[in-house]
N, C-alpha and C positions, 0 to 999 in steps of 0.2 A: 657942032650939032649932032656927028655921027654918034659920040662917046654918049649924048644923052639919050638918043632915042635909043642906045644900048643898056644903059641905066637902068629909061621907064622899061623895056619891055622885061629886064630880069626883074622888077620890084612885081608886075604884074603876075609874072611867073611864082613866086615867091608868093604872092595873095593869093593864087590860084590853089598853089599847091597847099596852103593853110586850110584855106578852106574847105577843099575838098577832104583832107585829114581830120579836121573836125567831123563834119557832115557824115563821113564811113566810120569815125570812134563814138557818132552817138549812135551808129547802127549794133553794136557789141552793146548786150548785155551787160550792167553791172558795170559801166566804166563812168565815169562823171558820180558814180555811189560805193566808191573804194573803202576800205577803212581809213579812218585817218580825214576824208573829207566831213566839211564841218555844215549842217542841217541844220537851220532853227526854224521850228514847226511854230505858229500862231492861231488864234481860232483864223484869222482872216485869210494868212495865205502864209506860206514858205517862202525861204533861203538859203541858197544852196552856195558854198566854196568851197570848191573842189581844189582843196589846196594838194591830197596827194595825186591826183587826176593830171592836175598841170604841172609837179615836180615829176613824174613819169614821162611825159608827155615833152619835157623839155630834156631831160636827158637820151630819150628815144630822136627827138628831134637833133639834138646835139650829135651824135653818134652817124646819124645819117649824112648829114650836112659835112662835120669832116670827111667823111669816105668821102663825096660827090667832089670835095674842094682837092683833096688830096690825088684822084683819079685825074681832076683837071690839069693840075699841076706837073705829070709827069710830060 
């Protein structure tokens, strides 16, 4: 039981931290409207796929993530 309530609390942690990352990357100007993300305008309403948004955004995440794993590790 101990290993799982250690599980939930890193996947929480883990949600927490995502979201709070979103939440301060919609607060920067200009980021979710990169070049390279794909907009289709209609009369009725917009769609937004922020494909280079999220390929930055995973590499920036990638990058963190192994330093955090790597630091643990020692």
């Amino acid at each position: 039981m101990e290993e799982i309530g250690k599980t939930l609390i890193l996947v929480g942690a883990l949600i927490l931290l995502s979201g709070v990352t979103i939440w301060l990357l919609s607060k920067i100007p200009g980021v979710g409207h990169l070049p390279g993300d794909i907009v289709i305008q209609t009369g009725n309403g917009s769609c937004l796929f922020p494909i280079v948004t999220s390929l930055l955004l995973s590499i920036v995440l990638t990058i963190v993530l192994n330093l955090i794993i790597r630091l643990f590790n020692k």
